[in-house]
N, C-alpha and C positions, 0 to 999 in steps of 0.2 A: 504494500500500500504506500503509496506518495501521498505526504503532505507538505503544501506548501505555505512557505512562512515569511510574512512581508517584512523583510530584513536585509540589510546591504552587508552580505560577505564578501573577503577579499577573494582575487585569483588564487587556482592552486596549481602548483606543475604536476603535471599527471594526462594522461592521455598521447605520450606521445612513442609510447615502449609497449613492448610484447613482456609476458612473466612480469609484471609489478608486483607480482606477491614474494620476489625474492628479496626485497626491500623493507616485506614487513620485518618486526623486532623477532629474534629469534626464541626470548626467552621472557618471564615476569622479571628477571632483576634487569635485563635490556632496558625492560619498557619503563621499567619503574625510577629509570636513570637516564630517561628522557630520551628515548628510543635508537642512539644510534653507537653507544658508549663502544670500544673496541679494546680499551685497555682492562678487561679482565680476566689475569694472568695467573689462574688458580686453579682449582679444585674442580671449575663446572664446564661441562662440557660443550654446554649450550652457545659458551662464547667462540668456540672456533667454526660453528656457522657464518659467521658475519667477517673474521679473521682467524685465519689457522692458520698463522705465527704463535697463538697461545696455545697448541696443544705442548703438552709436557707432563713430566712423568707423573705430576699430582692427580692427572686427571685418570691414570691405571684404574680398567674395571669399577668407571663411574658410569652411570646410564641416569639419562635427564630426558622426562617426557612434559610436554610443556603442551595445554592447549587452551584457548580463548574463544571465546561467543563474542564476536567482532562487534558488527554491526549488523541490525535486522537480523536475519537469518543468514547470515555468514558465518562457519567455525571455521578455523583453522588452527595447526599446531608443528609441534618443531618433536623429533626426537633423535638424541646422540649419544653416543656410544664410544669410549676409547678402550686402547688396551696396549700396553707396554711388551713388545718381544722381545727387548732386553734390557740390561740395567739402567735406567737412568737418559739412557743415547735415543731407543727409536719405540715411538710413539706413534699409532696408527688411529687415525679417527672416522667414522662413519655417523651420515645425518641422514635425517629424509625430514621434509618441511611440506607440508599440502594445506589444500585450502578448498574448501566447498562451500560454493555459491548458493545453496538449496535451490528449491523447485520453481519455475517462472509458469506463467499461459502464457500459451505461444497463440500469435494472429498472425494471417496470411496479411498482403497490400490492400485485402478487402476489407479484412476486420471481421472474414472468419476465424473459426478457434481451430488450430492446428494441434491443441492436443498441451500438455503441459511436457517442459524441458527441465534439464539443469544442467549445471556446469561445477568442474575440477580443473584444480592443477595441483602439480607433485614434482618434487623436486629430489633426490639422490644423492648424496655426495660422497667421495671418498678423501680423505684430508692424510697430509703428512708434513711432520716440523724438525728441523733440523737447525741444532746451534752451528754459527760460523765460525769454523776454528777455535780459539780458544778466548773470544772475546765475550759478549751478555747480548752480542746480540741473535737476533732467532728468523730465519726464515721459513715461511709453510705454504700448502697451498694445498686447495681446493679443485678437485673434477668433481662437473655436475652434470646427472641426465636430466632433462627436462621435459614433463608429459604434460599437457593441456589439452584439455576438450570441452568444448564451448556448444553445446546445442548439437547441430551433425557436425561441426566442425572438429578439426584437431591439427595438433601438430608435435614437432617433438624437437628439440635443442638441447645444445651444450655449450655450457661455459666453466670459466674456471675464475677461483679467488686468490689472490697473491699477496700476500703480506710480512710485513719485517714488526718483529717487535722487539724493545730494546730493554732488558731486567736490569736496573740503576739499584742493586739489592742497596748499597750506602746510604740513597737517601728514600729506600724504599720508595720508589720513581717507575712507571710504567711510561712509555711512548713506543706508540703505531701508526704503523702508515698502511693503510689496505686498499687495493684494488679491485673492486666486485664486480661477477656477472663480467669479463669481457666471453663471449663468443658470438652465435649464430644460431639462427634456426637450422634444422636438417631438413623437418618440411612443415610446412605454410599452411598458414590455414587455408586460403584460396588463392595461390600463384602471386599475394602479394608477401614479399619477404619485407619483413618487420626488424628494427634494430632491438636489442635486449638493451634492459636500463643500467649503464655499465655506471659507476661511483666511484669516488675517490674519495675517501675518508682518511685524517689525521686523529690524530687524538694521544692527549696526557692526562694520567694520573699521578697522585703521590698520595702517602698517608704520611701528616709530620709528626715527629715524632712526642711522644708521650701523648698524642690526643689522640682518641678512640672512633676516628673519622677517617676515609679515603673520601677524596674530591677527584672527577670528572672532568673534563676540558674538553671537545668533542667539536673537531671543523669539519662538518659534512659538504657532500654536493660540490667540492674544490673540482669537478673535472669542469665544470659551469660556473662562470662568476656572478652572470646578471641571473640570478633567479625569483627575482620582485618584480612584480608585473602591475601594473597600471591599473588603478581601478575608476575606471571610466562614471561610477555614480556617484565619485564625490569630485569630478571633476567643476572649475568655479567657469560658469556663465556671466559676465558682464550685460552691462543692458543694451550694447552693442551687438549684442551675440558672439563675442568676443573669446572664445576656450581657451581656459588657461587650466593646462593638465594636472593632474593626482601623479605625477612621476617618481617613484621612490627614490630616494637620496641616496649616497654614496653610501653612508652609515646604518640607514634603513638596510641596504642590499646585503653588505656585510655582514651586519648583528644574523642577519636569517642562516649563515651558514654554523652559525655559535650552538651548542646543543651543553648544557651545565648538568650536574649529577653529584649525589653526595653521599654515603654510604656511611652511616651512623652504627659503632660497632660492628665494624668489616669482619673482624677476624672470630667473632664471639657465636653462641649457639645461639641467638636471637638480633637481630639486626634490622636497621628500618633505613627506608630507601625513597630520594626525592629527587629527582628532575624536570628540567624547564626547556621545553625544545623552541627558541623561539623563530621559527620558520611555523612551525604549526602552533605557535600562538598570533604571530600577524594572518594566516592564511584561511585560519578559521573563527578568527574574532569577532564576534557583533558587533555593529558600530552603537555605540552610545550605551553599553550594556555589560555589565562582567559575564562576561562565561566562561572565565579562566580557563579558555582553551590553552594548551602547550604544556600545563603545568601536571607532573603524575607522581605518584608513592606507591609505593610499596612495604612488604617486611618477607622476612623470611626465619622459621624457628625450625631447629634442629633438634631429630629425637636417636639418637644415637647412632644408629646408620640412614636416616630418611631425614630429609630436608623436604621443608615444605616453603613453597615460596609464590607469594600474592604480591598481583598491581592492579593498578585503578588509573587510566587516563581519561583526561577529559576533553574532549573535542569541544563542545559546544554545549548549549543549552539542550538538543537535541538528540547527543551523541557522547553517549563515555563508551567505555569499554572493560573488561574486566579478563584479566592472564592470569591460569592457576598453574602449577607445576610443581613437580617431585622431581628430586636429586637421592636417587640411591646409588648406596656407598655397595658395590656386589664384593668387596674383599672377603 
């Protein structure tokens, strides 16, 4: 069901990629540290979906299943798996991420009923990380299959993810660079070939020492600079008729590539989780109205070998969403 709601929202970038569900958050502590965090270099597995430069040896015979009731009838979910073949050195990881659309009514160009549809996509990964020589730093990377089927349609792609991550163990310091999603389709949905949503992510963390917090830093969408787009309904008419544009500023454009996140007792068996994505706080703001969209939390408590880990994002007055997952310990 559409409802429509007399309100000026901003643009959002989207519509211009094949597989955008490889984009969603992989995991509740992701989403809950403002959806695009890369620097986390531990125990969970879920983070080397997004970057696997972090898999390592902590994550031996960890398995992390993660699912979400999106929006309207959308689920989707992430689950990963690692396992160590030798001491400390090699590290193998496997994901699979899917996402289902639920059921549509289908109508012909008459507005007869063609009968009711739905639609999936799935994704597969196989992930592997290796330190450089004898330095902290960590290279990994991701092979993806990629299944989608849309109504009769379908098609099927591969990409891969490439990332360096740097362990500062001194000042207990995390920085990443990650490259996601470069490949291709294999085949098309209808002889039109689609580019996949390839990303460049930065990102640092640190926890300082003797306080019971790790902080977030998080430069998304760097393969693209301008991604603030004009919003043509708050643009100013003179009595001339005169248009003088809504153009976002140089600092406007910037701040949207900024993603913050803060991890209150990182290291402890109970822990609680806040982020502010502010790309998806201008993109889906009300004008004149708090909907604290961009803003989300989380926590996560641990029961001896199970972790349980919850977030809450809020899109708009219209739209939160809610990520449950488990982190089992199989040693």
């Amino acid at each position: 069901m559409l409802t429509l709601f007399g309100v000026t929202l901003h643009a959002q970038i989207g519509g211009r990629y094949t597989y955008q569900f490889l984009n969603l958050v992989a995991s509740p502590r992701q989403a809950a540290l403002g959806g695009r965090v890369v620097t986390t270099y531990d125990y969970d597995p879920s983070s080397a979906l997004f970057n696997p430069a972090n898999i390592n040896y902590e994550m031996d015979n960890q398995l992390a299943v993660n699912f979400s009731n999106y929006l309207g009838d959308v689920n989707y979910g992430t689950a990963s798996y690692a396992y160590m073949l030798d001491r400390r050195t090699q590290v193998i990881h496997a994901g699979v991420t899917y996402i289902n659309y639920g059921n549509f009514d289908g109508y012909d160009e008459l507005g007869n009923s063609t009968g009711d549809f739905s639609g999936g996509e799935a994704a597969v990964s196989v992930g592997y990380a290796r330190r450089i020589g004898t330095t902290d730093l960590y290279a990994g990377g991701n092979l993806k299959l990629i299944s989608s089927s849309l109504e009769s349609y379908s098609s099927l792609g591969a990409a891969m993810d490439i990332g360096l991550t740097y362990v500062w163990e001194k000042q207990d310091a995390v920085m990443a660079l990650v490259v996601r999603n470069a490949g291709a389709q294999i085949t098309t949905y209808d002889a039109v070939r689609e580019p996949l949503p390839l990303e460049v992510t930065l990102g640092f963390s640190q926890k300082p020492a003797k306080i019971p917090l790790r902080w977030h830093l998080t430069l998304e969408n760097l393969q693209k600079w301008d991604i603030a787009f004009r919003n043509t309904n708050q643009d100013q008419v003179d009595l001339e008729g005169n248009v003088t544009g809504n153009d976002p500023g140089f600092f406007n454009n910037a701040l949207r590539h900024v993603v913050i996140g803060a991890e209150l007792f990182p290291e402890g068996g109970f822990n609680i989780r806040l982020g502010y994505s502010f790309r998806r706080g201008e993109e889906l703001r009300i004008e004149n109205q708090r909907a604290f969209a961009g803003i989300s939390g989380g926590f996560s408590i641990k029961f001896n070998k199970l972790r349980l880990n919850y977030s809450y994002a809020q899109y708009n007055r219209a739209g939160s969403s809610s990520f449950f997952g488990l982190n089992l310990d199989l040693n």
